[in-house]
C-alpha positions in Angstrom: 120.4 89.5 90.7 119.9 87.8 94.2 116.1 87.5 95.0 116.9 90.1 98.1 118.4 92.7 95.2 115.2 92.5 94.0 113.0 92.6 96.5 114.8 96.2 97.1 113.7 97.5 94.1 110.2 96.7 94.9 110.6 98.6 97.6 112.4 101.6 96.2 109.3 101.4 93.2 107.2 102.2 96.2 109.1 104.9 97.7 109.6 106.7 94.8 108.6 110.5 95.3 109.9 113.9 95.6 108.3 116.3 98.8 109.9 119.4 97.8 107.4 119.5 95.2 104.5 119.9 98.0 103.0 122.5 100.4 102.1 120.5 103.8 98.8 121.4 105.1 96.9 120.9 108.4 94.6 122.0 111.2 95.6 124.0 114.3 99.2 123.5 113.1 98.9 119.7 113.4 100.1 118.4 109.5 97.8 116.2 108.1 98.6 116.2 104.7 100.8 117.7 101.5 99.3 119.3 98.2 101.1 119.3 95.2 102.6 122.8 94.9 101.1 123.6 91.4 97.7 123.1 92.9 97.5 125.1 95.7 96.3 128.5 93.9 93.1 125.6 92.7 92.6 124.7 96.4 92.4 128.1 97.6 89.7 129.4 95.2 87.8 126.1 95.6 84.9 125.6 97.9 84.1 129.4 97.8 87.4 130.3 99.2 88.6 130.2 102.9 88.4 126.7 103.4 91.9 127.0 103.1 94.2 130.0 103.7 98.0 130.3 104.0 99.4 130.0 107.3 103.3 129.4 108.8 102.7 125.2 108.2 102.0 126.1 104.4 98.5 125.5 104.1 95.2 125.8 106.8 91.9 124.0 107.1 89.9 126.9 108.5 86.4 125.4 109.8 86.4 125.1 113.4 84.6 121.4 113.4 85.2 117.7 112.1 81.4 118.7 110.6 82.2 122.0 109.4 86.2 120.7 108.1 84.4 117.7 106.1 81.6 120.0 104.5 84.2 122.2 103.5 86.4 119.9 101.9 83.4 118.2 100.5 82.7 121.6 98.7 85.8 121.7 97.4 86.1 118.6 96.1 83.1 119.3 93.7 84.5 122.6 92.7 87.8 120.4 91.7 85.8 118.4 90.1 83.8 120.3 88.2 87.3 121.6 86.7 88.2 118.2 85.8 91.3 118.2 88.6 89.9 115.8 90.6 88.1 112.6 89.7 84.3 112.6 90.7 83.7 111.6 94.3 82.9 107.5 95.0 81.0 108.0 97.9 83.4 106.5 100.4 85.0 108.4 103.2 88.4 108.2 104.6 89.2 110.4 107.9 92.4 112.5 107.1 94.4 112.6 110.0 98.4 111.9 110.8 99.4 109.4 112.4 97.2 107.5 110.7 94.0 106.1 112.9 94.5 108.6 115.5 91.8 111.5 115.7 90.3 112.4 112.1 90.2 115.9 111.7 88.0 115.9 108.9 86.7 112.9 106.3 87.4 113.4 103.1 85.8 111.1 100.1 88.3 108.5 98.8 88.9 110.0 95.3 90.7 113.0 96.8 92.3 111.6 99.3 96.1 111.2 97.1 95.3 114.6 96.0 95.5 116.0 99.3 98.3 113.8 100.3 96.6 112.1 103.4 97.7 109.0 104.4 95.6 106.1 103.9 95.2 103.0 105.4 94.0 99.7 104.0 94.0 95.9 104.8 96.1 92.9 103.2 95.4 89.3 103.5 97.9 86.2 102.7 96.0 83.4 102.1 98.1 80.3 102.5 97.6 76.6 103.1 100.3 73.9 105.0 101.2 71.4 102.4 103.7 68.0 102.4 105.3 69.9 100.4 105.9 73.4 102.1 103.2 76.7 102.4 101.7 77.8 99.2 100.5 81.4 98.5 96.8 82.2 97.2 97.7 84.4 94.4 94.7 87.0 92.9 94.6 87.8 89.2 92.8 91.2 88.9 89.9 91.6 86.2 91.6 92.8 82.8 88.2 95.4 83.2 89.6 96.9 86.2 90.3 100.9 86.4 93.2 100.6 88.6 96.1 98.2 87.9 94.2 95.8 85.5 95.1 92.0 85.1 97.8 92.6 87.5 98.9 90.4 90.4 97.2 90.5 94.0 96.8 89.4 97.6 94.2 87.1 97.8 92.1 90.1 99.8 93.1 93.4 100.1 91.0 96.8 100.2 90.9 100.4 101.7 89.6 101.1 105.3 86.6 103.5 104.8 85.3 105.5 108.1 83.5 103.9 110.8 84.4 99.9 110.1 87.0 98.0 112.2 90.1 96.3 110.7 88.9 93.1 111.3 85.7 93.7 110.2 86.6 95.1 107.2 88.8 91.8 106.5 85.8 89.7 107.0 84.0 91.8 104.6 86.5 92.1 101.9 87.2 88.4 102.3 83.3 87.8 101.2 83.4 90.2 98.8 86.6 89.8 97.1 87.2 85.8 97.5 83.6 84.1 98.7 85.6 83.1 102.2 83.1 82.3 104.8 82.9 84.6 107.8 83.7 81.1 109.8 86.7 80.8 107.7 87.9 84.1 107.5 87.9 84.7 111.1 91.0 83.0 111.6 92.8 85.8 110.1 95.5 86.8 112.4 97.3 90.6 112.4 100.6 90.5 112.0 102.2 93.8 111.8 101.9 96.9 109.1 103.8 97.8 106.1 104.3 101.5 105.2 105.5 103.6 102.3 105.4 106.9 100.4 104.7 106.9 96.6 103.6 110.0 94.4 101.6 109.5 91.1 99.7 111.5 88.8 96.9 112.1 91.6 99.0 113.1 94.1 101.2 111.9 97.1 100.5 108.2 99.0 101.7 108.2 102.6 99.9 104.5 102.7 99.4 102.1 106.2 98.8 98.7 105.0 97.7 96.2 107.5 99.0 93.0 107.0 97.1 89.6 108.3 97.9 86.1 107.5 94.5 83.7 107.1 95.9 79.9 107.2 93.1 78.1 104.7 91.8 74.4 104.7 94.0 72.5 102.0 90.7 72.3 100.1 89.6 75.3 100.3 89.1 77.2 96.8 88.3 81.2 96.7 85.9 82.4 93.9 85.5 85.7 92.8 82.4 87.3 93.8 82.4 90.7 93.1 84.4 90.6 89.6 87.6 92.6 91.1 89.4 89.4 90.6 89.6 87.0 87.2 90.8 84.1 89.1 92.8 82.6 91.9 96.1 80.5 91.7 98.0 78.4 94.0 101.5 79.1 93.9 104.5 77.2 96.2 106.2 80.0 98.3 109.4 80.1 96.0 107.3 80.6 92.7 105.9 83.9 94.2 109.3 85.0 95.5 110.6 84.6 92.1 107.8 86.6 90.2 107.8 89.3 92.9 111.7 89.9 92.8 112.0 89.3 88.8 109.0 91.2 87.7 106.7 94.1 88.7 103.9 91.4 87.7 102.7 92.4 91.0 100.7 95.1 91.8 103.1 97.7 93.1 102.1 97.8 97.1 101.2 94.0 96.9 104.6 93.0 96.4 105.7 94.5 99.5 102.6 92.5 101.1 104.3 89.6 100.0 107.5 90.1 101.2 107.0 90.9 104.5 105.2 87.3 104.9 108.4 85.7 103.1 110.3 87.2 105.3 108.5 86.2 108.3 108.1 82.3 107.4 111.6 81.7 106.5 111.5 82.5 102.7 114.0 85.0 102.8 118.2 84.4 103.5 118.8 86.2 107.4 122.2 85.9 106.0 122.2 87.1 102.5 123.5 91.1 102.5 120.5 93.9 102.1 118.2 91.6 104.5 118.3 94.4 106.8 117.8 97.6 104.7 114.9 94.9 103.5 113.3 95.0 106.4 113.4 98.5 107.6 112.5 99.4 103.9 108.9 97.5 104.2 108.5 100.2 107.0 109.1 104.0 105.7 107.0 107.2 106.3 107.2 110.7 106.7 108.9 112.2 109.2 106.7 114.2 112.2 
């Protein structure tokens, strides 16, 4: 198997979801979202009823306001909750709204955000550093502790985009909380593109926006875990990492795509070898308008 062979089936392990299964709902018409079909009798008797209703897009959000759309939701999050559908809330909000970081139409607390199938948007960091003998990739080893994907591989910084905080900022906060980089340091972090994909799991549909930056790092420079998401930090040479990401799913699912996009961009990747181009356009899916 060519590394490009699998690289596409990191992708595809991303992609990897079935939308006849869901009921698309919105505001106004406008689709914001999709609701697993089995649980749409659930959303309609949460939250005292009428916070949803059935309209010609599938499902409605009723409440005339942002304020009065987010209260709502919020109520029926803790109805869902209260049946054990939905995992309690964790007190960060997300604004639902498609395309993502156009106009929210409502905010919605992270834990319910797959459930509703609103796409959400986070930020990725590649930490590198220029050595004699090529780039080398900061590579994160998540806590074995962790809830979600534990001991698995990482980008040395990556976390959601809650309401009301920049991109940038957000980087510069996730790189002191995740990694102990310096705000001096981490503000050399330069945006480079997005990465998108659609992946369904037991919580719901992911119609995820990752935003990619690259942060160059002094060639002494050594991250620490502050916040005990990450075990440790390793420095890997570029073709170590390509190898791990195309021969295992050591990576965390969504990271791996991370990855590739920066290999492809400095050079790691064959412009020659056949698949580059369904490579390419796969780091970049979605759902259709």
């Amino acid at each position: 198997m060519t590394l490009i062979q699998g690289f596409l089936e990191r992708v595809a392990d991303c992609n990897r979801h079935d939308l006849s299964a869901y009921v698309p709902w919105g505001v106004r018409g406008h689709r914001v979202g999709h609701v697993r079909e089995d649980r749409v009798d659930a959303l309609l008797a949460s939250g005292g009823g009428r916070a949803f209703v059935r309209g010609p897009l599938g499902l409605e959000l009723t409440p005339p306001s942002v304020e009065a759309r987010t209260a709502a939701v919020a109520r029926c999050l803790a109805d869902l909750v209260r049946s054990e559908q939905v995992r309690p809330p964790r007190g960060e909000l997300y604004p639902a709204a498609f395309p993502v970081r156009s106009d929210a139409v409502c905010l919605v607390d992270r834990s319910f955000v797959a459930w509703l199938g609103i796409g959400a948007v986070g930020v990725h960091v590649n930490g590198y550093v220029r050595t004699p003998r090529g780039p080398e990739m900061w590579v994160a080893f998540r806590a074995r502790d962790k809830p979600t994907f534990p001991g698995q591989l990482d980008n040395i910084v990556a976390g959601g985009q809650p309401h009301g905080l920049g991109l940038l900022d957000n980087v510069l906060k996730e790189c002191g909380e995740e990694a102990g980089i310096p705000p001096e340091v981490a503000r050399a972090a330069r945006p480079v593109g997005a990465i998108s994909y659609v992946f369904e799991n037991d919580t719901g549909l992911k119609p995820d926006t990752m935003f990619c930056f690259d942060l160059e790092l002094p060639i002494d420079f050594v991250p620490r875990p502050v916040d005990g998401e990450v075990e440790r930090f390793e420095r890997w040479p570029l073709d170590r990492v390509a190898e791990r990401v195309a021969r295992t799913s050591d990576f965390k699912f969504n990271c791996s795509l991370v990855v590739i996009d920066f290999l492809v961009r400095h050079g790691g990747v064959d412009v020659e070898q056949p698949g580059y181009a369904a490579l390419v356009s796969g780091l970049r899916r979605g759902l259709a308008r």
